[in-house]
C-alpha positions, 0 to 999 in steps of 0.5 A: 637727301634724307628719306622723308617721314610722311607719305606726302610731305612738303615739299621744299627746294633750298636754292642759297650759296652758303653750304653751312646755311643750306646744311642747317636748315635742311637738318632742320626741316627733315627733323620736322615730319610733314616737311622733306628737302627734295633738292638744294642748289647754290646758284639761281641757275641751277635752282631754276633748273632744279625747279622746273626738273623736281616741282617742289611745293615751296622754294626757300630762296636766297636774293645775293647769290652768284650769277642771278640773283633771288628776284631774277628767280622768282619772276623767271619762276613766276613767268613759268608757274604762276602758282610757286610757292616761293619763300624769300630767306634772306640777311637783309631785314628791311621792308624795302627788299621784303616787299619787292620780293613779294611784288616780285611774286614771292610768297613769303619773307622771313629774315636769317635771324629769325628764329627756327619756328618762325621758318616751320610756320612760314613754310608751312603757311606759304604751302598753304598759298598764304603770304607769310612776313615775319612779324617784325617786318609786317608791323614795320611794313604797316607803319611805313604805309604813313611815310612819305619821300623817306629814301625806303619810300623813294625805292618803293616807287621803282618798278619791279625791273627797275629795282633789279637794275638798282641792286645790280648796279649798286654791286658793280655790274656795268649796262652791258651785264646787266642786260646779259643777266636779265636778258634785255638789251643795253639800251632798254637798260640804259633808259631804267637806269635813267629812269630809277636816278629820276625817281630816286634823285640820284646824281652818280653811281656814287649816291646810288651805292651809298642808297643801296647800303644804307637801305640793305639792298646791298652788303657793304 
């Protein structure tokens, strides 16, 4: 890591598996003076670790990464600190994945193809404890509130564990993963994953992916 410029900066720890992206946007924040990269990590484990070893005042957080995913680390991070400042950075630009991060426990959401200043103010703004969305998001956000029955709206009814099982089912995991990832037992994930079909009005794992892609859940 580079030396920071300002007695007390903010803090930040970068948690995504993309080396490019990490070195991008480290270059960026280290360039601005009153914010410092104080750690990064390429896995949800190693960021959970790295977070409870360094307590950085904002994380920038990937959701698909290898092992746990994003939403997995903000509610581990949230169940230890209910104060993390938490700022979701991902490809996926719907207001589905925005708002269950934010009901996950994160402060903020920005998308990747937002610009480089929109990530200053939104570090800067969640430091601060204030909820950041990118301003497309928020206004999509707003009009959703009217919509009713829609499939995003559909997936806006599951729990905050229920949507971790429906992205992790949607990439492939069978019961047996899932638990071992959320550490809950196959039979208390067989009951959300009867749950979330109702809800949703799914029939098979099928209709289920087809719903993931479709509302950016998950990449085809």
């Amino acid at each position: 890591m580079t030396a920071c410029i300002t007695d007390k900066p903010i803090s930040v720890l970068l948690i995504d598996d993309h080396p490019v992206v990490r070195t991008g946007y480290r270059r960026l924040l280290e360039n601005t003076p009153d914010i410092c990269v104080v750690a990064e990590a390429d896995n949800g484990e190693t960021g959970y670790a790295l977070y409870m070893e360094r307590s950085p005042d904002v994380i920038i957080l990937d959701l698909n990464m290898p092992g746990i995913g994003g939403l997995e680390v903000i509610r581990r991070i949230k169940a230890k600190n209910s104060d993390a400042r938490i700022l979701v950075f991902s490809m996926m630009d719907n207001v589905t994945m925005a708002q269950h991060s934010l009901r996950a426990g994160a402060t903020g959401f920005i998308s990747k193809q937002s610009g480089m200043g929109e990530m200053l103010q939104a570090v800067r703004q969640v430091a601060l404890g204030k909820v950041y969305i990118e301003s497309a998001l928020a206004s999509a956000m707003a009009m959703n509130l009217s919509r009713k029955d829609t499939p995003e709206s559909l997936l806006e009814t599951l729990t905050k564990r229920e949507f971790q099982i429906f992205k992790l089912l949607a990439e492939g995991n069978s019961c047996a993963q899932i638990a071992e990832t959320l550490f809950i037992s196959p039979k208390t994930v067989g009951v959300h994953h009867i749950n979330l079909m109702r809800k949703l009005n799914l029939q098979n794992i099928t209709q289920l992916i087809l719903m993931a892609i479709k509302n950016n859940v998950i990449q085809a």
